[in-house]
VOPAGU-2260 file (C-alpha; in pm, 1 decimal, decimal comma):
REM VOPAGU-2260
SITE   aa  ch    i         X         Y         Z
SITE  UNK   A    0    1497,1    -945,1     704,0
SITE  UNK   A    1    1193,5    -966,7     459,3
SITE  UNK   A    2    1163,2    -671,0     155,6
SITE  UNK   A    3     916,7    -498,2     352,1
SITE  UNK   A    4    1114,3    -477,7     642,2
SITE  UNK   A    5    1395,3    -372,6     525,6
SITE  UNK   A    6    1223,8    -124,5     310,5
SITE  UNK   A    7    1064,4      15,4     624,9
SITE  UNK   A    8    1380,9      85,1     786,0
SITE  UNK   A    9    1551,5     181,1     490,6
SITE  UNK   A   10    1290,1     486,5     531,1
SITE  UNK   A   11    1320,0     487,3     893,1
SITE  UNK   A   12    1713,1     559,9     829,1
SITE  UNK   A   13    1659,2     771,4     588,9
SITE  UNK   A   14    1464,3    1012,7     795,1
SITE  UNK   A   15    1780,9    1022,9    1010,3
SITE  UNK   A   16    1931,2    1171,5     734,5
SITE  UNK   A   17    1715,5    1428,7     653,5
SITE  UNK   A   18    1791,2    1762,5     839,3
SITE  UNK   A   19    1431,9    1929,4     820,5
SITE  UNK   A   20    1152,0    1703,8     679,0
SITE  UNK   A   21     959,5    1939,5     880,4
SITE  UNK   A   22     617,9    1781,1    1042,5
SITE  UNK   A   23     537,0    1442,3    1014,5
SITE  UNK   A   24     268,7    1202,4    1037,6
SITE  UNK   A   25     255,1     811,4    1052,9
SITE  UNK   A   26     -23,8     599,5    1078,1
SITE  UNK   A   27     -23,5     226,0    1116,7
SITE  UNK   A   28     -62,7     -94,8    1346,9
SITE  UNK   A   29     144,3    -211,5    1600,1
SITE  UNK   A   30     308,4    -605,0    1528,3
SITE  UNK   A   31      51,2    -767,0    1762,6
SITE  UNK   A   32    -236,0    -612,3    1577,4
SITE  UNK   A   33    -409,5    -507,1    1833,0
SITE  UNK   A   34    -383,7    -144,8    1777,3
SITE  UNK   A   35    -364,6     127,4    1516,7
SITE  UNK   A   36    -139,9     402,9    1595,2
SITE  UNK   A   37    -108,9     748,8    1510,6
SITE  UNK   A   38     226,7     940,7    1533,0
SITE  UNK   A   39     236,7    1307,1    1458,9
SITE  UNK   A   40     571,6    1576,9    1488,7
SITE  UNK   A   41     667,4    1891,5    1486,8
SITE  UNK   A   42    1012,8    2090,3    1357,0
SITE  UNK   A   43    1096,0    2408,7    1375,3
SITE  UNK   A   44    1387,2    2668,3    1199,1
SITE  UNK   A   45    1276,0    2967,9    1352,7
SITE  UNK   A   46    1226,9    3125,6    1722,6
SITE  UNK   A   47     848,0    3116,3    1657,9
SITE  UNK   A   48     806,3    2791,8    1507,9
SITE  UNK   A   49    1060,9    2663,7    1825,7
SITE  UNK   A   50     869,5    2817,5    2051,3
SITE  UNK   A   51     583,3    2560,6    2094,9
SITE  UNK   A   52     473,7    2246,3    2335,4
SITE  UNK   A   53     231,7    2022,2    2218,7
SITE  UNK   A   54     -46,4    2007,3    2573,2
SITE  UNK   A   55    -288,6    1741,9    2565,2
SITE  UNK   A   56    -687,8    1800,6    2716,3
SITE  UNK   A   57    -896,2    1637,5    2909,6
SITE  UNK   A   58   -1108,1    1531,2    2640,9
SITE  UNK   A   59    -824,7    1345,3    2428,0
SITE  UNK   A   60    -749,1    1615,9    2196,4
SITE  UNK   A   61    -432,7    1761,4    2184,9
SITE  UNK   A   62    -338,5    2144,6    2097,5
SITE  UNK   A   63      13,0    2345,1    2045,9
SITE  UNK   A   64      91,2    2604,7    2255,6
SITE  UNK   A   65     372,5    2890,5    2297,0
SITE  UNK   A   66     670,0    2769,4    2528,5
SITE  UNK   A   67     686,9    3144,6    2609,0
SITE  UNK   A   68     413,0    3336,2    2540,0
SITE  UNK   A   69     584,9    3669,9    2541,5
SITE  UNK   A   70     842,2    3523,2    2226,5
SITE  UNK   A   71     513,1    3463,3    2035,8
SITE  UNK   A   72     506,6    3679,7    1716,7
SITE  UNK   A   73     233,5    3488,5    1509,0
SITE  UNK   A   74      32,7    3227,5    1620,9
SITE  UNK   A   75    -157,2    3176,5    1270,7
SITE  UNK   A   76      -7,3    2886,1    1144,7
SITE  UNK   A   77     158,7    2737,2    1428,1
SITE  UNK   A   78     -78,2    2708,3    1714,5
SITE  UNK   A   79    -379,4    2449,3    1619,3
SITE  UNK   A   80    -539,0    2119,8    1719,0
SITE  UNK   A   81    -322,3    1837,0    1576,5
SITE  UNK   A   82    -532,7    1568,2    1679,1
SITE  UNK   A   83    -896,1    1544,0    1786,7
SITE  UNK   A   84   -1152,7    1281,0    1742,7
SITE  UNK   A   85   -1543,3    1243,7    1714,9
SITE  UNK   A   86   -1663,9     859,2    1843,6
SITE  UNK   A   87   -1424,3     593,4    1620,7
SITE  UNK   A   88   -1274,4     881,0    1404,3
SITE  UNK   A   89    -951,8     975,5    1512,3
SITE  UNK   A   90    -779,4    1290,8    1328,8
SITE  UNK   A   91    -424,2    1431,1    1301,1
SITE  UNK   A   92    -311,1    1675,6    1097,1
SITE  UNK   A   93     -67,6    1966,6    1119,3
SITE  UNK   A   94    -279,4    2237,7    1088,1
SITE  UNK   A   95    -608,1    2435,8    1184,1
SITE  UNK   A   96    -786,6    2152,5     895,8
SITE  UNK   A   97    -838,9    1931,2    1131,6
SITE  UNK   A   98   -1116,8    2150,4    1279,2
SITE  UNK   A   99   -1213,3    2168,1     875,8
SITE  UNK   A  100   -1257,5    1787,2     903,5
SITE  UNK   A  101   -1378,9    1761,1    1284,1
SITE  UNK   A  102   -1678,4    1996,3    1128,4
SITE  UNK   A  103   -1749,2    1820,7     848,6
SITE  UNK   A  104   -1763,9    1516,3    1009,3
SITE  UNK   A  105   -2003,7    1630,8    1266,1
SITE  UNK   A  106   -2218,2    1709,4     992,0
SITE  UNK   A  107   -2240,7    1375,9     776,1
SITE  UNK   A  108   -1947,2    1492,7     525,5
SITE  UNK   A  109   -1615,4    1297,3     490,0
SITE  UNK   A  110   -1269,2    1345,0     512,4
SITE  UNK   A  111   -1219,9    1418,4     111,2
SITE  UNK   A  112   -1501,8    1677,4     142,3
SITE  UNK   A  113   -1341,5    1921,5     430,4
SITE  UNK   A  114   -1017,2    1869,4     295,5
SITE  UNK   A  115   -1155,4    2013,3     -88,3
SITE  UNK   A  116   -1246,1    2336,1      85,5
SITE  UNK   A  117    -826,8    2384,7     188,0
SITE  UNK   A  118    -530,5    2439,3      -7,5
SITE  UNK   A  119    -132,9    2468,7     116,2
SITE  UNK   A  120     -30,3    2707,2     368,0
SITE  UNK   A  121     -25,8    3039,1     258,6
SITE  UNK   A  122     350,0    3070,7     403,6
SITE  UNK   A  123     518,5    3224,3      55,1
SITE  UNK   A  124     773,6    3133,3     -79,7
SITE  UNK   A  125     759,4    2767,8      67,3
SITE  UNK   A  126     351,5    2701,6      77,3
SITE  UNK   A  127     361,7    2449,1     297,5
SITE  UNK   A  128     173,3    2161,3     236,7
SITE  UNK   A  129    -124,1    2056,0     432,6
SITE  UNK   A  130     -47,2    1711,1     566,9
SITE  UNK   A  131    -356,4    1532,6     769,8
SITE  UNK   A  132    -491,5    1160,7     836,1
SITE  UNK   A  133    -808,3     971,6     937,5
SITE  UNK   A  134    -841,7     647,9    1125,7
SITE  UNK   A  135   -1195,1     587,1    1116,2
SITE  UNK   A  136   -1334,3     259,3    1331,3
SITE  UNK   A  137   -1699,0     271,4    1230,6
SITE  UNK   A  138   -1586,7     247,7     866,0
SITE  UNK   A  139   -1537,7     -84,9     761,1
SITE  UNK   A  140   -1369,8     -12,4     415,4
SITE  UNK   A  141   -1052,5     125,2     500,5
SITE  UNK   A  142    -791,9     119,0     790,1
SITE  UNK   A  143    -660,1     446,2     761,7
SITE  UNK   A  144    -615,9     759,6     530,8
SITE  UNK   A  145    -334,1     989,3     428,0
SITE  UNK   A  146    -369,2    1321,9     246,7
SITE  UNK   A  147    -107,6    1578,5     135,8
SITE  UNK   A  148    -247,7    1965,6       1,1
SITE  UNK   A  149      52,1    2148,1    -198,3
SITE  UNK   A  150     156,0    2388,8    -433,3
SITE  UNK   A  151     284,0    2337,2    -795,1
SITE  UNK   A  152     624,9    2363,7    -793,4
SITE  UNK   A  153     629,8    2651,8    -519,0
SITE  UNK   A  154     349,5    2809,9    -685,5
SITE  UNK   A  155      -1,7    2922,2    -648,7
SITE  UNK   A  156     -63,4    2844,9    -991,5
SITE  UNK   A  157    -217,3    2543,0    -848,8
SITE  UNK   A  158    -342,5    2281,0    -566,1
SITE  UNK   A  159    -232,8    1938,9    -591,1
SITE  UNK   A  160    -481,6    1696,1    -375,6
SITE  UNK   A  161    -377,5    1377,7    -325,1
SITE  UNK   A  162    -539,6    1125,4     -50,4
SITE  UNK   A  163    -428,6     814,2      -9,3
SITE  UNK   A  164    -658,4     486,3     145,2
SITE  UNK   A  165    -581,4     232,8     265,8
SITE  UNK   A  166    -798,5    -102,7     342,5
SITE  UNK   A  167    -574,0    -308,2     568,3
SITE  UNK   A  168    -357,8    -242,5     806,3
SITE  UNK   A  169       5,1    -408,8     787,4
SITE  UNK   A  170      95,8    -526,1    1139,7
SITE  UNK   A  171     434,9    -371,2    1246,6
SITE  UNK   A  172     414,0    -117,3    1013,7
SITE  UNK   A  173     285,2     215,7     920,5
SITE  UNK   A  174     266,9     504,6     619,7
SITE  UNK   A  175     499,7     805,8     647,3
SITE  UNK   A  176     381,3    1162,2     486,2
SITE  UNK   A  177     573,6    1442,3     607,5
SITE  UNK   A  178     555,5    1843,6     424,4
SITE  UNK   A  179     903,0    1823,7     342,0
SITE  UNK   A  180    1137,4    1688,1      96,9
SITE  UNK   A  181    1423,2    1817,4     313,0
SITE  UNK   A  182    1604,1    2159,0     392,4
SITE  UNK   A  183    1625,2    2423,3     110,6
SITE  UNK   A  184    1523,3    2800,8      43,3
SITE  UNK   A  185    1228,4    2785,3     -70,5
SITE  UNK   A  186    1164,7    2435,8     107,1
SITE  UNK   A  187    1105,5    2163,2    -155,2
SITE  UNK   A  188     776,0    1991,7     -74,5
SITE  UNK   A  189     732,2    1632,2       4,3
SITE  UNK   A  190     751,2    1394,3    -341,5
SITE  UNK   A  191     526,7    1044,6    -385,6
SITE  UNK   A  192     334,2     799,6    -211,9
SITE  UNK   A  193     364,8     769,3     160,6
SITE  UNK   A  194     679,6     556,4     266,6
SITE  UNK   A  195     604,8     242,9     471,2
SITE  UNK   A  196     822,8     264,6     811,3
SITE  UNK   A  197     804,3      23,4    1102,4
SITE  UNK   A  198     640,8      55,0    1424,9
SITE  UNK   A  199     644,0    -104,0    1787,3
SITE  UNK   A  200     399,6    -259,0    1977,4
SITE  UNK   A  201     443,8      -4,7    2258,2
SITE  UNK   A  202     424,8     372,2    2248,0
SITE  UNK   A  203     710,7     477,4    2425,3
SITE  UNK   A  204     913,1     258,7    2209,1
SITE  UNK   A  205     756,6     446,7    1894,6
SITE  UNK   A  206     813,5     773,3    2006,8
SITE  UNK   A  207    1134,3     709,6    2121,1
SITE  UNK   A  208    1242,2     586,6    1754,9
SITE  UNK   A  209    1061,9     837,2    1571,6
SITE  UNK   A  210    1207,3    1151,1    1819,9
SITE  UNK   A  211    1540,6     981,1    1812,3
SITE  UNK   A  212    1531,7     997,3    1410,8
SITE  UNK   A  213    1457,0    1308,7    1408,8
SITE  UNK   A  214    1714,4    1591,6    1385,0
SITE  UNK   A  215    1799,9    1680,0    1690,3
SITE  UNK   A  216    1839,7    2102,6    1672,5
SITE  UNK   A  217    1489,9    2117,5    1482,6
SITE  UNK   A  218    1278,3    1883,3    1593,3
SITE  UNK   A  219    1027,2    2034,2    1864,5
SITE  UNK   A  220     732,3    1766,8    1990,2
SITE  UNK   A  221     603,1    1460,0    1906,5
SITE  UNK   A  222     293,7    1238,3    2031,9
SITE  UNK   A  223     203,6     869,8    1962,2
SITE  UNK   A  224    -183,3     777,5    2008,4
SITE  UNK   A  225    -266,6     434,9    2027,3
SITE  UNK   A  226    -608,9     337,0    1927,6
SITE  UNK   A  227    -726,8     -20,6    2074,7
SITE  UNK   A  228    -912,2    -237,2    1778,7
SITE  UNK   A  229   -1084,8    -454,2    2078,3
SITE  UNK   A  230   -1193,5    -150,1    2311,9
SITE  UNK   A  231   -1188,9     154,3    2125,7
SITE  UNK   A  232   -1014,8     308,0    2389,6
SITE  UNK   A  233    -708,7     585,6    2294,0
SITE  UNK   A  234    -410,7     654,2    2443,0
SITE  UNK   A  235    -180,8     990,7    2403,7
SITE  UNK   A  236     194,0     963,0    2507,1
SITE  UNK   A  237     364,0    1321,0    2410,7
SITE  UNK   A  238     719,1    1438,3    2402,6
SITE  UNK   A  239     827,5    1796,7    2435,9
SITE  UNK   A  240    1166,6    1929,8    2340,6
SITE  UNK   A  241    1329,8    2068,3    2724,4
């Protein structure tokens, strides 16, 4: 097994590990290289945070949506648009900033721009951070982006903005970002540079190793998109906790 390998599923196993990294994203390209590939969770602790599906529409975006309506206490920061896209620009986050950066792309701005106008989650005491990525096929100079919005220590003293780019793509692998560091009261926020983690050439095999490494109690949904480098085309496969 070469470094990177192993250091991918060193990660991978990690993750395993971890009882509540909360939502995660991962964006990379399958082995083949034929496609980039988005993969996006949720977790929950709570009845309200559990009570969510992730339904995908007609146009290729993708929303969350109360399992039972009538156990749904307060939809602010838990029912959004994960993913949605605008031609070759393909966003996921885990929040309502993806319509932030959906916007702002419409109008000429960029991904750094609409994400300067947000800061964490205003969840006290944990201020979750704002976790979101960009896959962006018209732009030539990078492959992919990550960002992570948090608080200071578990503070509102201040926003730390970090975005991460990426030029190439490593086939058979992808970045990791996810809010949390792990379980804790308040929950410690997510530490570093994305973590490199491997990835499959199909989706069901991706979200089948991504779902299965995630606790089992909290995690919720999942969805892989596959985004075709020849055709443009994108795919959405989805799980939903039963």
């Amino acid at each position: 097994m070469t470094t990177r390998a192993a250091q991918a599923e060193r990660y991978l196993n990690s993750l395993k590990e971890n009882v509540y990294p909360g939502r995660g994203i991962v964006i990379g390209q399958t082995p083949d290289g034929s496609k980039l590939v988005q993969v996006y969770w949720i977790m929950g602790r709570s009845e309200n945070s559990r009570n969510r599906v992730f339904i995908q529409e007609d146009n290729g975006f993708l929303r969350t949506e109360a399992k039972d309506p009538a156990k749904l206490t307060d939809p602010s920061l838990i029912i959004y648009y994960p993913v949605k896209h605008l031609g070759g620009a393909h966003i996921v986050t885990n929040g309502d900033q993806t319509d932030t950066i959906h916007e702002a792309l419409q109008q000429g701005g960029t991904f750094e721009s609409a994400l300067a106008s947000r800061t964490y989650e205003p969840d006290a005491p944990n201020f979750t951070p704002r976790i979101s990525g960009l896959v962006d096929l018209a732009d030539e100079q990078f492959a992919y982006k990550l960002s992570i919005l948090k608080s200071s220590g578990n503070t509102e003293d201040q926003t730390l903005r970090y975005t991460f780019t990426y030029e190439k793509a490593l086939p058979g692998y992808g970045h990791c970002i996810h809010t949390y560091a792990g379980d804790g009261n308040p929950l410690p926020s997510f530490q570093g540079e994305p973590q490199l983690v491997p990835l499959a050439n199909d989706a069901q095999t991706i979200a089948e190793t991504y779902w299965n490494a995630l606790n089992e109690e909290n995690r919720i949904s999942l969805l892989v998109k596959t985004i075709s480098l020849e055709t443009a085309e994108a795919e959405l496969l989805v799980i939903n906790k039963e």
